[in-house]
MARBA-3410 file (N, C-alpha, C, O; in Angstrom, 1 decimal):
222
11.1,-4.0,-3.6,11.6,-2.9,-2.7,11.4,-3.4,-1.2,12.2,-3.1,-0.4 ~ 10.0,-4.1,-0.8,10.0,-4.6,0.5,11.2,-5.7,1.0,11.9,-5.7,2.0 ~ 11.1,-6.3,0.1,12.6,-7.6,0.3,14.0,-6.5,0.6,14.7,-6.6,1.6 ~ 14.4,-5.4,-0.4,15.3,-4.9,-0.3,15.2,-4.3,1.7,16.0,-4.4,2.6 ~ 14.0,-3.7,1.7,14.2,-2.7,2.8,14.7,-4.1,4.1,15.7,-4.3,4.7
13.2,-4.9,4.0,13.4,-6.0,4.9,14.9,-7.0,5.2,15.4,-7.6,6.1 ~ 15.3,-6.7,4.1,17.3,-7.1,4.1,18.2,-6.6,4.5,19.3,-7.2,4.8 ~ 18.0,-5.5,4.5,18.4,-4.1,4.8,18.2,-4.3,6.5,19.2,-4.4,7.2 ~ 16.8,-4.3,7.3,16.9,-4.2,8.4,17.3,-5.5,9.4,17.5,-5.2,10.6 ~ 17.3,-6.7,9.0,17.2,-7.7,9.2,18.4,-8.5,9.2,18.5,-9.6,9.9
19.6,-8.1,8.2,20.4,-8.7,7.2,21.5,-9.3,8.1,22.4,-10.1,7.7 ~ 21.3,-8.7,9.6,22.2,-9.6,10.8,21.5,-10.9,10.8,22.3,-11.8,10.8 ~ 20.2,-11.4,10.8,20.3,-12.7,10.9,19.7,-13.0,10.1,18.5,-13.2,10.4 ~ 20.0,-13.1,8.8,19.8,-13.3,7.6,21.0,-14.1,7.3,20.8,-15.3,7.4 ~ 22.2,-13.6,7.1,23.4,-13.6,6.3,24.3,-13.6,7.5,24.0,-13.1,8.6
25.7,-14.2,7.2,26.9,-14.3,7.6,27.2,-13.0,8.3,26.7,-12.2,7.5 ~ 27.7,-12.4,9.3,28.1,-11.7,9.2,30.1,-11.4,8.7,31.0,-12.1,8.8 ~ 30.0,-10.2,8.1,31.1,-9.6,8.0,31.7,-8.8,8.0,31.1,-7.8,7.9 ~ 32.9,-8.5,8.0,33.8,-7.7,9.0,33.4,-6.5,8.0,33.5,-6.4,6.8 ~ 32.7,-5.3,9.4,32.2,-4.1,9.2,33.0,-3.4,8.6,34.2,-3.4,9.0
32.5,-2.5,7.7,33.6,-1.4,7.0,33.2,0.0,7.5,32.1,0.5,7.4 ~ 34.1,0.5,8.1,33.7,2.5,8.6,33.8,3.3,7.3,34.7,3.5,6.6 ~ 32.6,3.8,7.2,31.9,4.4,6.0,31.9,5.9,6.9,31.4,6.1,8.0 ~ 32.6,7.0,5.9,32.3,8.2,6.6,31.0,8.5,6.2,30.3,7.7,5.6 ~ 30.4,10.3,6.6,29.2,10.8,6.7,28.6,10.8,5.0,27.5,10.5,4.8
29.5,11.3,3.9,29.8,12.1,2.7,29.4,10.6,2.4,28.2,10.5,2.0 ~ 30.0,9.3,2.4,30.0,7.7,1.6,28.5,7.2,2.2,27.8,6.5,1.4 ~ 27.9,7.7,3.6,26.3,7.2,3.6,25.4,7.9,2.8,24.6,7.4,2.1 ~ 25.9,9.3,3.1,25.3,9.7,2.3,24.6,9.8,0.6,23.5,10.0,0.1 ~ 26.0,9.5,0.1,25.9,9.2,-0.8,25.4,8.0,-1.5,25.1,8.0,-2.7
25.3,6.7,-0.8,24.5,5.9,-0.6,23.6,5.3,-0.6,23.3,4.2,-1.0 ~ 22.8,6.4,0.2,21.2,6.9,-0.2,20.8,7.1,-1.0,19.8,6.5,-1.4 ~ 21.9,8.6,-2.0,21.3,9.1,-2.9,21.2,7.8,-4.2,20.3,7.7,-5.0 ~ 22.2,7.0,-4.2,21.6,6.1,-4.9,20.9,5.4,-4.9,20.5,5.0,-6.0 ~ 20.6,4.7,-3.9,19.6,3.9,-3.8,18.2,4.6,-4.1,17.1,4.1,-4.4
18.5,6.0,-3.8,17.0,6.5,-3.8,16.9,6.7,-5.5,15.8,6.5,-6.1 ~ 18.1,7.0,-6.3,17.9,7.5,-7.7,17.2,6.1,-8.2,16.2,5.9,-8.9 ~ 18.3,5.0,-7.7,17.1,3.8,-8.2,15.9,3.0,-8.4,15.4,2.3,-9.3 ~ 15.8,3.5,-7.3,14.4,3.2,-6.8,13.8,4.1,-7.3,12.6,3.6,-7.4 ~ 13.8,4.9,-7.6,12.9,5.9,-8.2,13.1,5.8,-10.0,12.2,6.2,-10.8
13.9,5.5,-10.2,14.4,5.1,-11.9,13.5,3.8,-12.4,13.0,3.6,-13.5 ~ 13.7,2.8,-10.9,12.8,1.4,-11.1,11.3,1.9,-11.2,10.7,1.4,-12.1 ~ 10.7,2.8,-10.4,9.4,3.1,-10.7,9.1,3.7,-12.0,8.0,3.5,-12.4 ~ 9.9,4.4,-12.8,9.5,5.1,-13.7,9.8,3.6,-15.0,9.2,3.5,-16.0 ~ 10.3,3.2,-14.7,10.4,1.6,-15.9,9.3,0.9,-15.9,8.8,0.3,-16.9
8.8,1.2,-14.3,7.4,0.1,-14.2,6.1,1.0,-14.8,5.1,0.4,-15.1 ~ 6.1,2.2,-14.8,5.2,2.9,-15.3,5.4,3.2,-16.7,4.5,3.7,-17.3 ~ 6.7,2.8,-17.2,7.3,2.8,-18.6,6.3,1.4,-19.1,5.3,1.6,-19.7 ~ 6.5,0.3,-18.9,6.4,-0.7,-18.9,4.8,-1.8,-18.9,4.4,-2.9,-19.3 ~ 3.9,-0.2,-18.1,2.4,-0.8,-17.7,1.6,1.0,-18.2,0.6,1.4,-17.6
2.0,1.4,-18.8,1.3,2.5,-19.8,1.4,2.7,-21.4,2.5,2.1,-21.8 ~ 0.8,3.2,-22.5,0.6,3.1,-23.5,1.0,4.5,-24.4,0.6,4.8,-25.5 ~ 1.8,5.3,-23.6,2.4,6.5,-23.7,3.3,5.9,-25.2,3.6,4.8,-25.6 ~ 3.6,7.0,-25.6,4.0,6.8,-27.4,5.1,8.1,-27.2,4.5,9.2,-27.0 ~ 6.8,8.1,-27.1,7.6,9.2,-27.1,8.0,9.1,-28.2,8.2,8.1,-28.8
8.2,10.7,-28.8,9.2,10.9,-29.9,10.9,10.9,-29.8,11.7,11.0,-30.7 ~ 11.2,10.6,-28.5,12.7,10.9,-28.1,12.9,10.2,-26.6,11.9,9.8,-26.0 ~ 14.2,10.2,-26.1,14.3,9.3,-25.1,14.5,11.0,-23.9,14.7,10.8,-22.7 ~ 14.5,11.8,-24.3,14.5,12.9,-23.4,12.8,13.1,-22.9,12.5,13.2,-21.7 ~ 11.8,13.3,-24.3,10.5,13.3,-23.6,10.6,12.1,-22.8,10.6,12.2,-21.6
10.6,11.2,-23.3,10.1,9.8,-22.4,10.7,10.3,-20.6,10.0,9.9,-19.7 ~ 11.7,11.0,-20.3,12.1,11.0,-19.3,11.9,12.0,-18.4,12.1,12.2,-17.2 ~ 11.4,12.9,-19.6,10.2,14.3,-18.8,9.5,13.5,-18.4,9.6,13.2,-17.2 ~ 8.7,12.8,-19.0,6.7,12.4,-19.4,6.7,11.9,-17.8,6.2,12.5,-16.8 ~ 7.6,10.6,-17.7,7.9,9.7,-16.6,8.2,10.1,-15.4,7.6,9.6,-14.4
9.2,11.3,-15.3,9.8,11.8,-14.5,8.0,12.7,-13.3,7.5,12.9,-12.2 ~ 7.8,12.9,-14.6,6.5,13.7,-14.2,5.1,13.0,-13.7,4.2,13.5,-13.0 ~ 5.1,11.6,-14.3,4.1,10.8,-13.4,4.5,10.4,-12.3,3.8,10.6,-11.3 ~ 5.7,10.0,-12.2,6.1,9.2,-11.2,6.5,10.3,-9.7,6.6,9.9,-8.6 ~ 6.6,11.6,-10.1,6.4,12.5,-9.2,4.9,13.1,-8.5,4.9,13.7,-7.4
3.9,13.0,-9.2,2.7,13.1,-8.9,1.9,12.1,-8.5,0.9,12.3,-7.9 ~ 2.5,10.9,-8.8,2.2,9.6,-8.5,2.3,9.9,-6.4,1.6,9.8,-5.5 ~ 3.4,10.2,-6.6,4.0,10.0,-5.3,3.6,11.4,-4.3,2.9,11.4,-3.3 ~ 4.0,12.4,-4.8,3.5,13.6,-4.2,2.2,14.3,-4.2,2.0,15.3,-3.5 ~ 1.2,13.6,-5.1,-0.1,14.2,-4.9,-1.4,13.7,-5.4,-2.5,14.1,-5.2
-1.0,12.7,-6.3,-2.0,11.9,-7.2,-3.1,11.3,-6.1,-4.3,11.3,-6.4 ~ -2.8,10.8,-5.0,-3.4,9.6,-4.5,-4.2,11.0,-3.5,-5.4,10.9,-3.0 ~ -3.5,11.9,-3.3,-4.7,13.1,-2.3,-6.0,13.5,-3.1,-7.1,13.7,-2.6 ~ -5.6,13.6,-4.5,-6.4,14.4,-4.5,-8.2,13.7,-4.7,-9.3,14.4,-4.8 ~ -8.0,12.2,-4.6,-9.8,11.8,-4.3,-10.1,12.3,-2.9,-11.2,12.7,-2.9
-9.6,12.5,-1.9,-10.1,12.8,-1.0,-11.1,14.7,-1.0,-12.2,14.9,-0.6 ~ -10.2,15.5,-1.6,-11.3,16.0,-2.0,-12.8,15.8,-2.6,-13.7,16.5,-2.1 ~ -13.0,14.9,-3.8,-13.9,14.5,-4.0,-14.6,13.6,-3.1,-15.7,13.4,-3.4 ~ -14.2,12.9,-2.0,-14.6,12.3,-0.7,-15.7,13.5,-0.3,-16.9,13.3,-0.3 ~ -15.2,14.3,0.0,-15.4,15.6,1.1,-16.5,16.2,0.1,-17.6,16.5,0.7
-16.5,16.5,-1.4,-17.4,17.5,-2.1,-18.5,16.3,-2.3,-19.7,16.7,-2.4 ~ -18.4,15.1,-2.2,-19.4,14.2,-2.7,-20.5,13.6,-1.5,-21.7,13.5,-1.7 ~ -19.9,13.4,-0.3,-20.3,13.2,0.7,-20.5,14.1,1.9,-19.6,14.6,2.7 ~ -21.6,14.2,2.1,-23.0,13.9,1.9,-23.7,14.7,1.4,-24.9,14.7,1.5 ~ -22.9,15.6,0.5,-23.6,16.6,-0.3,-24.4,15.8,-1.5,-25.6,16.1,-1.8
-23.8,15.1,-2.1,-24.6,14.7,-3.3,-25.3,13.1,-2.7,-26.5,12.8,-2.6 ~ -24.2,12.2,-2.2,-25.1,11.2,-1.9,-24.8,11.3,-0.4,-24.3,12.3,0.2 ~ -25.2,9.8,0.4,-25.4,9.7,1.3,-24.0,8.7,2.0,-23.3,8.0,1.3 ~ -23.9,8.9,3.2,-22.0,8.0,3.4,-22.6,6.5,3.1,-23.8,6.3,3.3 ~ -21.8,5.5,2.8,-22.0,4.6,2.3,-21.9,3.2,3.5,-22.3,2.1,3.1
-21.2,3.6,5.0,-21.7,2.6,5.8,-20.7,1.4,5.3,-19.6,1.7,4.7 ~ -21.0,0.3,5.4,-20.0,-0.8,4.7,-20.8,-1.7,3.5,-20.7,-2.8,3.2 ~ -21.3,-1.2,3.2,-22.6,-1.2,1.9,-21.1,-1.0,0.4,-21.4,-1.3,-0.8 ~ -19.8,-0.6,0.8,-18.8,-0.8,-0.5,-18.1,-2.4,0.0,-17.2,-2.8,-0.7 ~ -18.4,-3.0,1.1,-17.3,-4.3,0.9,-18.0,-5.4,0.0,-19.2,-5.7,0.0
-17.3,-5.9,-0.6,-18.0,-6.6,-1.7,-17.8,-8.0,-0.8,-18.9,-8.6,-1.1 ~ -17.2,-8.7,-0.1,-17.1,-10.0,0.9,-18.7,-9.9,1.5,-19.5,-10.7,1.0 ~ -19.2,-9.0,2.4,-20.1,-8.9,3.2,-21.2,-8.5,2.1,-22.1,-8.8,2.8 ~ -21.6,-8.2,1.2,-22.8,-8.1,0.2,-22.8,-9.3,-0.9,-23.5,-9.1,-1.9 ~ -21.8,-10.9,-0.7,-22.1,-11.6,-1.4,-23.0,-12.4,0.1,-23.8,-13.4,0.1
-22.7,-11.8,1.0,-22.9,-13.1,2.5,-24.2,-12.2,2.2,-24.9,-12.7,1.4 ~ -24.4,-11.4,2.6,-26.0,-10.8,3.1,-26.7,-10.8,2.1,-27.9,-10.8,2.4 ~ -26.3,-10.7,0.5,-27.2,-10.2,-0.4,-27.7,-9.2,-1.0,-28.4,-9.2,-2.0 ~ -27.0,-7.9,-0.3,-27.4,-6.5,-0.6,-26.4,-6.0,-2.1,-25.5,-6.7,-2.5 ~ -26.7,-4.9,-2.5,-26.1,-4.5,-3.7,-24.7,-3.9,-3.1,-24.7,-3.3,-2.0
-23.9,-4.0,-3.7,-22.4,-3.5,-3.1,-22.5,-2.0,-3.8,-22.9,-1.9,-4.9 ~ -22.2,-1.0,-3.1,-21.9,0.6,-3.4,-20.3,0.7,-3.6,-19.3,0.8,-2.8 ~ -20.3,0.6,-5.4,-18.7,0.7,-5.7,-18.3,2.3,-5.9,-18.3,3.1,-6.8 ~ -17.9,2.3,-4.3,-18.0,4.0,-4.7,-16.8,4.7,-5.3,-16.8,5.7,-6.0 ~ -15.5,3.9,-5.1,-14.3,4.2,-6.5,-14.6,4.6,-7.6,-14.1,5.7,-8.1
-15.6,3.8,-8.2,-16.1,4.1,-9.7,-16.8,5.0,-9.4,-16.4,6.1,-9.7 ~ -18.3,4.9,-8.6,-19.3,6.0,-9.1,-18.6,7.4,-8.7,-19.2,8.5,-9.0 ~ -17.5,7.5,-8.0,-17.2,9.1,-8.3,-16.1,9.1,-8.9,-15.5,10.1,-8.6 ~ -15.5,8.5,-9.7,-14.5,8.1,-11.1,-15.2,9.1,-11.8,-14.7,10.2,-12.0 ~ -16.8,8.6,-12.3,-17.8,8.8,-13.1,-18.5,9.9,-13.0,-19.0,10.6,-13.9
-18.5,10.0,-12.0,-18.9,11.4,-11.6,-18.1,12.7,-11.5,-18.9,13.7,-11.6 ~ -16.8,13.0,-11.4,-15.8,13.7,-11.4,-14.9,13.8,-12.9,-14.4,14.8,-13.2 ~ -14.9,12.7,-13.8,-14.2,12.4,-14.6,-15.0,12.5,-15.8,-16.2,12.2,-15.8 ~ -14.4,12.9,-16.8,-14.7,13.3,-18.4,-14.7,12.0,-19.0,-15.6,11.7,-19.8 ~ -13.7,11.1,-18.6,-13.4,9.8,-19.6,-14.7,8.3,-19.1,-15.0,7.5,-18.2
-15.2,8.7,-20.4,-16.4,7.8,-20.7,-15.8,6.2,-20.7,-16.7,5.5,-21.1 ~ -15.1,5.8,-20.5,-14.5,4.4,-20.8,-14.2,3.6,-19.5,-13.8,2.4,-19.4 ~ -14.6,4.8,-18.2,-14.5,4.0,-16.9,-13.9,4.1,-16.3,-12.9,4.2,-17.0 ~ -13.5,4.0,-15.0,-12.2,3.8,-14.4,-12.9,3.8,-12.9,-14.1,3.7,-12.6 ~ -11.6,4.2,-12.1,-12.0,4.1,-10.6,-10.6,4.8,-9.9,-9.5,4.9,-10.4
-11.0,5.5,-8.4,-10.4,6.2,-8.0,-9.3,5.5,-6.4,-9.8,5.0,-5.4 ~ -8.4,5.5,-6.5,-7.5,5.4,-5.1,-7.9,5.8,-4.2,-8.3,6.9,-4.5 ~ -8.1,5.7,-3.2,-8.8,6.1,-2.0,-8.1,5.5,-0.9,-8.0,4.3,-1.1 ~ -7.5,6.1,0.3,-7.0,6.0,1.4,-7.7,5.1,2.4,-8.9,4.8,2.2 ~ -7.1,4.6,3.2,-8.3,3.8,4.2,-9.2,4.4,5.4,-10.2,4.1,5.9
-8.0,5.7,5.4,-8.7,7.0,6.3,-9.4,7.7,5.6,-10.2,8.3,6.3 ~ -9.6,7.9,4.2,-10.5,8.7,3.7,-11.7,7.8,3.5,-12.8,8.4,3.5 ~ -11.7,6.5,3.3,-12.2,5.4,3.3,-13.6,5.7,4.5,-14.6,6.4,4.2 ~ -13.4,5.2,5.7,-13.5,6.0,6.9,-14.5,7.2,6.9,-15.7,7.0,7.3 ~ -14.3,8.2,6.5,-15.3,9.2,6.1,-16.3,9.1,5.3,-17.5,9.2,5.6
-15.7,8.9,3.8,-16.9,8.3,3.2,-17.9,7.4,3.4,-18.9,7.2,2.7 ~ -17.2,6.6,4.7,-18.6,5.5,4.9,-19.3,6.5,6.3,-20.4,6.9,6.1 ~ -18.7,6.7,7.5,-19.2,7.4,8.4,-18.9,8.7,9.0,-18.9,9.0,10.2 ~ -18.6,9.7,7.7,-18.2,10.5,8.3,-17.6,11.1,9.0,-17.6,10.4,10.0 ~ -16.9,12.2,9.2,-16.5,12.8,10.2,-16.1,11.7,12.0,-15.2,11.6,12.8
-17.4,11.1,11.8,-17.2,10.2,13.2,-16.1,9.2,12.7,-15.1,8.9,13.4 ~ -16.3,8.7,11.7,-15.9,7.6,10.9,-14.5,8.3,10.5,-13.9,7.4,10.0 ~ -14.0,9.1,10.6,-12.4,9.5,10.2,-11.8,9.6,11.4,-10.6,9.3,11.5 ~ -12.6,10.2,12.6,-11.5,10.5,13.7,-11.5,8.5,14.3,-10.5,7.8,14.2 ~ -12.4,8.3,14.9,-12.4,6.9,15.2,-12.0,5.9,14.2,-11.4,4.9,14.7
-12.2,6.0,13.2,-11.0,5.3,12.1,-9.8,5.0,12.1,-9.0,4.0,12.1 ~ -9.7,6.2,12.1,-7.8,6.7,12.3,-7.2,5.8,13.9,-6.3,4.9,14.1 ~ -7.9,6.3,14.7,-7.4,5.9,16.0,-7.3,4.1,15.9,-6.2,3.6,15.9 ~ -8.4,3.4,15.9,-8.7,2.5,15.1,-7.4,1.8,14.8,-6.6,1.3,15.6 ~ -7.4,2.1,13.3,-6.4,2.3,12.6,-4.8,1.8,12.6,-4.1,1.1,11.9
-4.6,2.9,13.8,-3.2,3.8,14.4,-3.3,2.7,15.5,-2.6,1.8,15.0 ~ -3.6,2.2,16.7,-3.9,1.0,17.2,-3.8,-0.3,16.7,-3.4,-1.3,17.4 ~ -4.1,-0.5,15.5,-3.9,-1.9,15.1,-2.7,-2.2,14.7,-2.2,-3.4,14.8 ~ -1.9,-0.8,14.0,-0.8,-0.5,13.4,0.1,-0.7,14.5,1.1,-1.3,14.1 ~ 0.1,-0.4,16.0,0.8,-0.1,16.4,1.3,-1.6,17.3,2.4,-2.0,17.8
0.1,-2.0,17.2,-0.3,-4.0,17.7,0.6,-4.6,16.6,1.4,-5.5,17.1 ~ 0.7,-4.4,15.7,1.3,-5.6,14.7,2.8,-4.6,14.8,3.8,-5.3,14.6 ~ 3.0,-3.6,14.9,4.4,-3.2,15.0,5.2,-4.1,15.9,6.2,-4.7,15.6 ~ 4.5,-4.0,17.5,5.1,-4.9,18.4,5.0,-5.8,18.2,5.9,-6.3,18.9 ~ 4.4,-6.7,17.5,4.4,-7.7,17.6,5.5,-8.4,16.6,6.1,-9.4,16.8
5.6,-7.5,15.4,6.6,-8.0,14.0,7.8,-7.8,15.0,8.6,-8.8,15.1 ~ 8.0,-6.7,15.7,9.2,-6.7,16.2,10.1,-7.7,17.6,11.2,-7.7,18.0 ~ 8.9,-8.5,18.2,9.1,-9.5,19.0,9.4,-10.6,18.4,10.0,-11.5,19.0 ~ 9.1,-10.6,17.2,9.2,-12.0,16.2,10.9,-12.1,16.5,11.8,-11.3,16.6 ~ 11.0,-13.9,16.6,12.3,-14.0,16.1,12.4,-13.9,14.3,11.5,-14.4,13.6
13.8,-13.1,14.0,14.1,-12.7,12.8,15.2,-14.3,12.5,16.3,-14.6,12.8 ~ 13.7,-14.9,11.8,14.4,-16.4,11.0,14.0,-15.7,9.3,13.8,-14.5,9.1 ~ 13.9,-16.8,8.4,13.4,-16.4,7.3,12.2,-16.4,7.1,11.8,-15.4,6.5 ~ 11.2,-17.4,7.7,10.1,-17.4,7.3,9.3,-16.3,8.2,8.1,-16.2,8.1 ~ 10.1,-15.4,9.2,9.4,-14.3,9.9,9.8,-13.2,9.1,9.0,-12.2,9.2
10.8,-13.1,8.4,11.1,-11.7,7.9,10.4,-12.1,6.3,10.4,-11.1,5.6 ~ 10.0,-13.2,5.7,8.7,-13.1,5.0,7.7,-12.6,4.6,7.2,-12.1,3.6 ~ 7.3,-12.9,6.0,6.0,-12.5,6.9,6.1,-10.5,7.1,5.2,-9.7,6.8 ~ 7.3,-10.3,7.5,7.6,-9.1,7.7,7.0,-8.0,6.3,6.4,-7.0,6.3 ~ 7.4,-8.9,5.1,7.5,-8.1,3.8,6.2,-8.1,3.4,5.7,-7.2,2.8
5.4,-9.5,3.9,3.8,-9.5,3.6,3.1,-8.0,4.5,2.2,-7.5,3.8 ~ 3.4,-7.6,5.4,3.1,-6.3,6.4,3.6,-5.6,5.6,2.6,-4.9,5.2 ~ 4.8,-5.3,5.0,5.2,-4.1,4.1,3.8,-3.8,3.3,3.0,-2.9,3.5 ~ 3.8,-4.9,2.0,2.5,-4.5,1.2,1.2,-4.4,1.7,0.4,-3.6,1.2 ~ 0.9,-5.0,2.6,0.0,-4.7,3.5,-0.7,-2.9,4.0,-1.7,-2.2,3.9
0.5,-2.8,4.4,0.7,-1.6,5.3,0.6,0.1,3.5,0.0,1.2,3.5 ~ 1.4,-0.6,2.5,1.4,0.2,1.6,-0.1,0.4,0.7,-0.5,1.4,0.0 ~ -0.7,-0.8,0.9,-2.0,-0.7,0.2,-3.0,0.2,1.3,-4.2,0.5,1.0 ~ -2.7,0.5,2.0,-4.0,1.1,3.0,-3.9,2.8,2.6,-4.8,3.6,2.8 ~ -2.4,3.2,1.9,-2.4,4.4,1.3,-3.5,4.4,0.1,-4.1,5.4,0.1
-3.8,3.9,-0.5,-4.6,3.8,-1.7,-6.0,2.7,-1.8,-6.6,2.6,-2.9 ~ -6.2,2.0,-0.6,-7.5,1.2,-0.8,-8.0,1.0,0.7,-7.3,1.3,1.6 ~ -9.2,0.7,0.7,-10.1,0.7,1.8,-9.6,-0.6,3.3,-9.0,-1.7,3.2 ~ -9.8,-0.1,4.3,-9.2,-1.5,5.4,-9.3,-2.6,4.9,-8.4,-3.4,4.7 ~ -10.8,-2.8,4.5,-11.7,-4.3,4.0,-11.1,-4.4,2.6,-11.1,-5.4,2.0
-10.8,-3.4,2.3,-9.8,-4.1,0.9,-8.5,-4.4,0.6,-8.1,-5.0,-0.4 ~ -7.9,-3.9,1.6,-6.4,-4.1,2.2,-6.2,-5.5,2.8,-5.3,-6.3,2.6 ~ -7.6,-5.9,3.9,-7.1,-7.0,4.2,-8.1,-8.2,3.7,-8.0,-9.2,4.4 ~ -9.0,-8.1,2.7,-9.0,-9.2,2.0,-9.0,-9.2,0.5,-8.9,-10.2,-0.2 ~ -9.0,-8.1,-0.1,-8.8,-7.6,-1.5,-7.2,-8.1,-2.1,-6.9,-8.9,-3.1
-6.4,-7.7,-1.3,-5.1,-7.4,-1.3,-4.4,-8.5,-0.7,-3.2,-8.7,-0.8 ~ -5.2,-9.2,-0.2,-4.0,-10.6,0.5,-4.1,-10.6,1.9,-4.4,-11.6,2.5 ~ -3.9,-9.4,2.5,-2.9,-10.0,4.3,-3.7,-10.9,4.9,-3.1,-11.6,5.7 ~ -5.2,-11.1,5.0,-5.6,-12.4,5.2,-5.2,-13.1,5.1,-4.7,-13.7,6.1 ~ -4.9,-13.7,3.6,-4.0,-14.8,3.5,-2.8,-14.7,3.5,-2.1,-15.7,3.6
-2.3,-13.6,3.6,-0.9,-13.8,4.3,-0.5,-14.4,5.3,0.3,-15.3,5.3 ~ -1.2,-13.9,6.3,-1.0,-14.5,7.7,-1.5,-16.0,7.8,-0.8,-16.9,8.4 ~ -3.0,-16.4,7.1,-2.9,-18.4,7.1,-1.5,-18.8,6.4,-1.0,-19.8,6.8 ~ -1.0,-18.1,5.4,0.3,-18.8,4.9,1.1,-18.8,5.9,1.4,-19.8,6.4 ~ 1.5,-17.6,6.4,2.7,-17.4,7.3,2.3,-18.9,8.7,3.1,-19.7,9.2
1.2,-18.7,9.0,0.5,-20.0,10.6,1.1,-21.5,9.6,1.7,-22.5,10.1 ~ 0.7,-21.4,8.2,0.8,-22.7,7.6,2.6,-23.0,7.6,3.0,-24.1,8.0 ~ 3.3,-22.2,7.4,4.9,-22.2,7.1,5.2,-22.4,9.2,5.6,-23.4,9.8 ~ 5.0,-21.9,9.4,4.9,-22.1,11.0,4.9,-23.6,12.0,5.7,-24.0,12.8 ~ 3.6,-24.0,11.5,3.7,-25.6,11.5,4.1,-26.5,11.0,4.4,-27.5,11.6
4.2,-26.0,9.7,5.3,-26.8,8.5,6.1,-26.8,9.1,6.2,-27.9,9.7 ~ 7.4,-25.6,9.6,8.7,-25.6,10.3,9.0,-26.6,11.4,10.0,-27.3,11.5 ~ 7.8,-26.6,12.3,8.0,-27.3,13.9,7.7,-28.8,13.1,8.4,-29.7,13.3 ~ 6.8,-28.9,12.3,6.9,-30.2,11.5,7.8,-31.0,11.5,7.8,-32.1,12.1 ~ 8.6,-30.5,10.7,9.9,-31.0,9.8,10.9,-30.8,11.1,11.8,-31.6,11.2
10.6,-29.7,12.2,11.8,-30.1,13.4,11.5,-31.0,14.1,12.4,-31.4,14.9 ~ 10.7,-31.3,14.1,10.3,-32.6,15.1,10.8,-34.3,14.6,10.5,-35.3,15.4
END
């Protein structure tokens, strides 16, 4: 989907251009709706595809799906943040950066996996798991209230540094690459911590690949 969107905005210096077609309001429209039906059909395949769900008919299967993949999207990922709020600092204490596991192999200290222990704590199912967590709710649970407003801002500033900056880029290939590495980037901060977004998840190394393809390029042009 990042490649699609990134092609989509890009696709002038991507690709040839060609002679434009005048698409009325009713044919964009319509347009949309499919691309959105598909994209939203491709999600329920991948959730078909990475679950252990058992249908008796191809109608349930498209309730069942229909119904993850809308909660998935519309409300699944909020609702730890409540348990953010009921857990902290009422039961334990905010956790500071005592959850990045990078910085407690360097110092030594025990890492506070706090995904799990309120999985565990909130959750009936004895077999384990761990919870989604926002990078803003992230934020709170480590310092509170201070830690969400200055977070955010934070945040909302760095976001707004790498927007200008993706958008100064000349659009070659190996920049609109780079572009789609920011997509997942930018999508993991909905569901995992900054410090896990940006070394859990890659964009660390995104960006040495992207400097490494960079030099490679002027390399080979020289």
């Amino acid at each position: 989907m990042c490649l699609a969107i990134a092609g989509f905005i890009f696709k002038r210096h991507a690709i040839v251009k060609k002679i434009k077609k005048v698409r009325s309001k009713k044919a964009t429209r319509r347009r949309f709706i499919l691309i959105g039906v598909a994209l939203f059909s491709l999600l329920m395949l991948l959730y078909y595809s990475s679950t252990k769900y058992e249908f008796q008919n191809v109608f349930e299967a498209i309730k069942k799906l229909t119904e993850v993949s809308l909660t998935r999207i519309f409300g699944r990922l909020s609702i730890p943040a409540f348990f953010y709020v009921h857990y902290f600092p009422n039961v334990d204490a905010h956790y500071g950066i005592s959850n990045i596991g990078t910085l407690s192999k360097i110092f030594g200290y025990d890492v506070f996996l706090d995904s799990r222990i309120l999985f565990d704590y909130f959750s009936s199912n004895k077999k384990g798991g761990s919870l989604a967590i926002s990078s803003i709710m992230d934020f709170y649970g480590a310092f509170g209230y201070y830690g969400l407003v200055i977070g955010s801002v934070m945040l909302g500033a760095f976001l707004s540094i790498l927007d200008t900056f993706l958008d100064k880029l000349e659009k070659n290939v190996v920049n609109i690459v780079f572009i789609i590495f920011c997509f997942v980037f930018a999508y993991y901060l909905s569901q995992a911590s900054l410090a896990r977004s940006l070394l859990g998840y890659g964009f660390f190394f995104f960006v040495l690949t992207w400097v490494w393809l960079q030099k490679g390029i002027k390399i080979k042009l020289r």
